[in-house]
C-alpha positions in Angstrom: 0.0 0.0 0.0 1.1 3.6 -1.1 2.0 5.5 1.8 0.2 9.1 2.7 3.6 10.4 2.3 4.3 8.8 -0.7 1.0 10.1 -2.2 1.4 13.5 -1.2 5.2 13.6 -2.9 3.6 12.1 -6.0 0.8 14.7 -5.9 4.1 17.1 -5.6 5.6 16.3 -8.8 2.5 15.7 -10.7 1.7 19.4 -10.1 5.6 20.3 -10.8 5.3 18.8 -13.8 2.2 20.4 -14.4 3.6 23.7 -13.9 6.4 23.3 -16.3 4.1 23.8 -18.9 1.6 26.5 -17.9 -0.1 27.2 -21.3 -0.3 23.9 -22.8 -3.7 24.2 -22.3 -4.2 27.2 -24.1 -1.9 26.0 -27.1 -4.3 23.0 -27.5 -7.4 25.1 -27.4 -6.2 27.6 -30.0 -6.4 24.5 -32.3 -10.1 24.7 -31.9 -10.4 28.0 -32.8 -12.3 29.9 -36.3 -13.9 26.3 -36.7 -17.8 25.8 -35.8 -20.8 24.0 -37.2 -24.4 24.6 -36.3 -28.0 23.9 -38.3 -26.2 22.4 -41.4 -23.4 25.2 -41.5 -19.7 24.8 -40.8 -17.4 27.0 -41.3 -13.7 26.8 -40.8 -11.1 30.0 -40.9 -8.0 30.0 -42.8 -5.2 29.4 -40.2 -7.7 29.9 -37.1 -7.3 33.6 -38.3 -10.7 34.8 -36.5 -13.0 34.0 -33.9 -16.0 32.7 -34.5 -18.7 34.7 -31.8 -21.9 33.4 -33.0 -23.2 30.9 -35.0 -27.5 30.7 -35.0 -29.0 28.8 -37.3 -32.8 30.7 -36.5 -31.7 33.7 -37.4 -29.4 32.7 -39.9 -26.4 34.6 -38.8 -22.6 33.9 -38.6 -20.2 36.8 -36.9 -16.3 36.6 -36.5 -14.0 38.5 -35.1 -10.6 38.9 -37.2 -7.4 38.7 -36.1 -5.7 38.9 -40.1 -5.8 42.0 -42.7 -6.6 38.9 -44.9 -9.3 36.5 -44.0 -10.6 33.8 -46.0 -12.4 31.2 -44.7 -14.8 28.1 -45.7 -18.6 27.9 -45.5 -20.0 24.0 -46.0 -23.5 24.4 -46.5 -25.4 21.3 -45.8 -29.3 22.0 -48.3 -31.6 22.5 -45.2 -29.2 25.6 -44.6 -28.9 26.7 -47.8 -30.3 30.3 -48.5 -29.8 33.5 -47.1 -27.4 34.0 -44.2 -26.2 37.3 -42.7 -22.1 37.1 -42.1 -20.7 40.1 -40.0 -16.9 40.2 -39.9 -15.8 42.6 -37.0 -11.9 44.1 -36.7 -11.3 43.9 -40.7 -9.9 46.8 -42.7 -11.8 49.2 -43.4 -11.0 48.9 -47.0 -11.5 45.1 -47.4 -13.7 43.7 -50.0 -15.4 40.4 -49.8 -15.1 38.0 -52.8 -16.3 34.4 -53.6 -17.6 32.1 -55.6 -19.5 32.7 -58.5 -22.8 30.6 -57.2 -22.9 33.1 -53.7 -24.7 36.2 -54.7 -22.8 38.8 -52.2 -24.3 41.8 -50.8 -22.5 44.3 -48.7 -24.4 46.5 -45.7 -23.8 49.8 -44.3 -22.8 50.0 -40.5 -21.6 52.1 -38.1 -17.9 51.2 -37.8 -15.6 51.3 -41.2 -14.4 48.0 -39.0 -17.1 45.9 -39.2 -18.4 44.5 -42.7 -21.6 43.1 -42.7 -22.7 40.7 -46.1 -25.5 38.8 -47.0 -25.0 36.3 -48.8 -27.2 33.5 -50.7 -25.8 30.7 -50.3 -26.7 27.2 -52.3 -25.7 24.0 -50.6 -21.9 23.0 -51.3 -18.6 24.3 -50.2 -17.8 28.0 -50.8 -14.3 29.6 -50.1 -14.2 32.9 -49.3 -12.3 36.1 -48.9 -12.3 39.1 -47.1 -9.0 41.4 -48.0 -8.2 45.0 -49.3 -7.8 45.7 -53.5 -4.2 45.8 -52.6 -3.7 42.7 -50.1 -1.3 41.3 -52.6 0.8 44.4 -53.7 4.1 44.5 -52.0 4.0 48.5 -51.5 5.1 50.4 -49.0 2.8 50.9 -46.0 2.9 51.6 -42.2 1.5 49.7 -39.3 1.2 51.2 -35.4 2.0 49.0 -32.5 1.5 49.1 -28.9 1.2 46.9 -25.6 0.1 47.3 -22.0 -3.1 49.1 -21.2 -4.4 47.5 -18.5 -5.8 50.1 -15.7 -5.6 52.7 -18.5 -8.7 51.4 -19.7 -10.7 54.0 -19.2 -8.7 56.3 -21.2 -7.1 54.3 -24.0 -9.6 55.8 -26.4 -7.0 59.0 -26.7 -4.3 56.9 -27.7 -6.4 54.9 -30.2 -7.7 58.4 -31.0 -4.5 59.7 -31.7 -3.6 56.7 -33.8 -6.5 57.4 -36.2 -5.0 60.8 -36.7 -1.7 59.3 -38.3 -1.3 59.3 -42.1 -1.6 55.8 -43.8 -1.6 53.6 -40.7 -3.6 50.6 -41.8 -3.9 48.3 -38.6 -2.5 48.3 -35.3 -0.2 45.4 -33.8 -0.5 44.8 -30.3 1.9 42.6 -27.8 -0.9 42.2 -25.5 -1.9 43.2 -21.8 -5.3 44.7 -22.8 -7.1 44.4 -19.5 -5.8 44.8 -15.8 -7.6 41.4 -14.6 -9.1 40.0 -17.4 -12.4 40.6 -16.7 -15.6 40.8 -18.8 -16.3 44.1 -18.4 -12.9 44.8 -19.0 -13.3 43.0 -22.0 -16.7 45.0 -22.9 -14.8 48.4 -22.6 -11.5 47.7 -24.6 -14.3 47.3 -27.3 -16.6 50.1 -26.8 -12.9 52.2 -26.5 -12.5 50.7 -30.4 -14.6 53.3 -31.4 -12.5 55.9 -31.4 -9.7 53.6 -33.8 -10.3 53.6 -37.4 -8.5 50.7 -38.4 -7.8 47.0 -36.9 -6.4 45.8 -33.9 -4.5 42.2 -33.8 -3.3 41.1 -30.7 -1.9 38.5 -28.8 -2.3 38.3 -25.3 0.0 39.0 -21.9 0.2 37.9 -18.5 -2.6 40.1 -17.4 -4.9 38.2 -19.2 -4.5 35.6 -17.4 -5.8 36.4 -13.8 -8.6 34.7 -15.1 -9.0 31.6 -17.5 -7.9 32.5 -21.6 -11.1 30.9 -22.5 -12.8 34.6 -22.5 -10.1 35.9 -24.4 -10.0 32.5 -27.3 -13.7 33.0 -27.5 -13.5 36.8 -28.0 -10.3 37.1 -30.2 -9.5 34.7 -31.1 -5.7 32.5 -31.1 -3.0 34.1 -29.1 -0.2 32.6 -31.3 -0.6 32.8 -35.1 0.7 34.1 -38.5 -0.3 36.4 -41.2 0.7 37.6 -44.3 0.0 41.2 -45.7 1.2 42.6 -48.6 4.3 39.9 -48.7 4.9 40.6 -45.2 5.1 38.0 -42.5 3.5 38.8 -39.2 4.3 36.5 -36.3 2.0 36.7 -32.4 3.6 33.9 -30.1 1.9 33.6 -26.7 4.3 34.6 -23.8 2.2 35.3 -20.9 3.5 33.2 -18.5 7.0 34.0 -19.4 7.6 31.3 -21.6 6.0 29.5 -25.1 5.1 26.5 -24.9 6.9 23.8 -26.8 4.1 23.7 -29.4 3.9 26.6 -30.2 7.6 27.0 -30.4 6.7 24.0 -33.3 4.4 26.5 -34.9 7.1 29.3 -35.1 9.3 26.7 -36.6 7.3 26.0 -39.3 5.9 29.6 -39.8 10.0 30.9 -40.1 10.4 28.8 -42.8 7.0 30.0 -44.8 8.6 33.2 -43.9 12.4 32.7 -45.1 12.3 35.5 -47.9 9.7 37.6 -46.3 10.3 40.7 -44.7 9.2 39.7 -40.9 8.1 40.6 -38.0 7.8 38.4 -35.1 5.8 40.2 -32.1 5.4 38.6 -27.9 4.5 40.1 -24.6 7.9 39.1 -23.2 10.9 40.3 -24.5 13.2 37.0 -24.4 15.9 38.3 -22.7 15.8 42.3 -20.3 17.8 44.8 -21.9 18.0 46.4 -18.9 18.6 43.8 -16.5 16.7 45.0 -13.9 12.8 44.9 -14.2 11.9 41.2 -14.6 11.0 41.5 -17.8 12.2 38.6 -19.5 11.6 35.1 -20.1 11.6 32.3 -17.3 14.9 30.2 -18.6 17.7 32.1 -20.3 18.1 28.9 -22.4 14.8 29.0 -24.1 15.3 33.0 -24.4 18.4 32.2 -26.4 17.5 29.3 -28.4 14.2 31.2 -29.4 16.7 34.2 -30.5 19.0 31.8 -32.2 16.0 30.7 -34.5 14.8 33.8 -34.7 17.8 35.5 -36.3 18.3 32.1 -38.6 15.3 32.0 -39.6 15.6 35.8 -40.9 13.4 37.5 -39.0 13.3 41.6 -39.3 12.3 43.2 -36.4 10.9 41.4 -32.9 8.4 43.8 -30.7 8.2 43.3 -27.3 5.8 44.7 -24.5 5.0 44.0 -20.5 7.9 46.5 -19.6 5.9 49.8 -19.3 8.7 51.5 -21.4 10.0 52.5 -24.3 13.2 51.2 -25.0 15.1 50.2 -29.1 17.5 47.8 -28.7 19.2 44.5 -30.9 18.8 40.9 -29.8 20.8 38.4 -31.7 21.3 41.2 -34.1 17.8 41.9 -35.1 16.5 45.0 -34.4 14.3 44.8 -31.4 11.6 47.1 -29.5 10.3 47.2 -26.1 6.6 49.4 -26.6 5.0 49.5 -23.4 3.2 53.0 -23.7 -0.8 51.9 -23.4 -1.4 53.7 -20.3 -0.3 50.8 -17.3 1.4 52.6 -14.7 5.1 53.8 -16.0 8.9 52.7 -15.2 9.9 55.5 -12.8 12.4 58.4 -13.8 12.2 57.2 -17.6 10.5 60.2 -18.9 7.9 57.5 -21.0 4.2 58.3 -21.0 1.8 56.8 -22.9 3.2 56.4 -26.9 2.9 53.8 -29.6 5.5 53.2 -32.4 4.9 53.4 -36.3 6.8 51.0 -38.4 7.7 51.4 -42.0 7.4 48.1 -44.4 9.0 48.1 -47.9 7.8 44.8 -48.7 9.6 45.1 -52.0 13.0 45.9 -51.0 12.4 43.4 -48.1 13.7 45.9 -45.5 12.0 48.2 -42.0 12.2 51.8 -43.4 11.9 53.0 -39.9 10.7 52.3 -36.9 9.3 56.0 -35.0 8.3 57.0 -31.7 4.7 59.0 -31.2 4.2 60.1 -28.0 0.3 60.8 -27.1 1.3 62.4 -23.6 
């Protein structure tokens, strides 16, 4: 017979070993999400790229959240749900244009947001792939991009930074290394979107540690995957979730395979936790300096451009393994002392064609 001591020391190092791998959990879930199925309708998004927030066969309505410049995604349309449906895609370019098969009679609605696109479509039974992307999705121009992290108690005010970001020339989404809420709360949730109002343009996120004082199920169900890739005017964008200080080993298999689909891409690889503190001194940094530096290593084989970081409220433009690396922690949580850093965002430059950052600038909102 086991002992009670021998028990409790198993129990020990069962929940040790548990620990070692903190967002397993969340890594497997993310494999569930953009993929439903309800009253003869499935549909399944590209690469998980968007969240799927309702599906109701009685009223005939599908709405997604997107978390991609460039969505395309699958309807299977069993004949008892064949018809009319009503899709509403929310956080998409304002600019996007929906366009499928030949058989699916599209219709495009007004709304209140340039954000959120709302179609009706007629759908006969059959698959039907789908797209939802700008004229110029495919055009490897210049354009710019904002990014920011860490807004947490700031909350109630982050509509004057998203303000401010609206005022910028040619910005035409915002990137964001997460920490959106202060305790992960619905009503925090509620308000980072009613604050969205004031933003013109998308925001794609991945999430921090602050989102998980309570379970990331609220967050997967809201936004969508926390680690993902997307492409954009032949530029690679790369979200790894980081919020407990770490990436879990499977995701660290995704970023494998998404550096090689990005090897002669211009790319950009963006994480709550910088791997390793630039300064040294503020616990911002991964767990193990050995999966910090092995991530690095990849990183700069695998020819990434520029990383973006967050968590450290800060700004601060330094190199790690010779790539060009950011810390942008200027959402509104309360700021590193004696830095002289209020609330800011960055604006990147991307010449896709030429394959190279044309700048990365400061914009200070306070």
């Amino acid at each position: 017979m086991t002992s009670p001591r021998a028990l409790a020391l198993l129990a020990l190092l069962g929940a040790g070993a548990a620990c070692q791998r903190p967002a397993e959990d969340r890594a497997l879930t993310e494999l569930e999400v953009g993929v439903a199925s309800a009253g003869g309708l499935t549909v399944e998004v590209a690469g998980g790229l968007a969240a799927v927030r309702a599906l109701d066969p009685a009223a005939r309505r599908l709405e997604l959240w997107a978390q991609a410049p460039d969505l395309r995604w699958t309807l299977t349309v069993e004949p008892a749900a064949a018809g009319e449906w009503t899709v509403v895609v929310a956080n998409a370019l304002p600019d996007a244009v929906t366009t499928a098969p030949a058989d699916v009679a599209v219709t495009a609605l007004a709304t209140a947001r340039p954000t959120i696109h709302e179609l009706r479509l007629t759908l006969p039974a059959g698959a039907h792939a789908l797209r939802l992307a700008p004229p110029d999705a495919d055009d490897p121009t210049p354009y710019r991009v904002a990014a920011m992290a860490d807004i947490q108690t700031a909350l109630p005010t982050v509509d004057e930074v998203f303000a401010r970001i609206s005022a910028e020339p040619d910005v035409r989404f915002v990137v964001s290394m997460g920490d959106l809420t202060e305790r992960a709360r619905d009503d925090e949730y509620a308000l980072f979107e009613q604050q969205l109002v004031t933003l013109d343009v998308p925001y794609y996120t991945t999430l921090g540690n602050h989102e998980l004082w309570e379970p990331a199920d609220a967050y997967f169900a809201r936004y969508g995957r926390a680690s993902f890739q997307f492409t954009f005017k032949d530029v690679a964008f790369t979200f790894a979730d980081s919020g407990d200080g770490g990436i879990d080993p499977i995701v660290h298999g995704w970023i494998d395979q998404w550096l090689a689909a990005a090897r002669d891409r211009l790319h950009l690889f963006l994480t709550h936790f910088p791997p390793i503190d630039p300064a040294g001194s503020r616990a911002g940094a991964f767990r193990s300096r050995r999966e910090a530096h092995h991530l690095l290593q990849r990183l700069a084989d695998g020819g990434v451009d520029l990383t973006l970081y967050g968590h450290v409220h800060s700004y601060v433009s330094f190199a790690n393994a010779g790539i060009e690396a950011y810390i942008s922690g200027g959402g509104g949580a309360t700021p590193e002392q004696w830095d002289g850093i209020g609330r800011h965002f960055l604006v990147v430059e991307l010449d896709p064609a030429a394959g190279a950052i044309g700048g990365v600038e400061l914009v200070r909102v306070d």
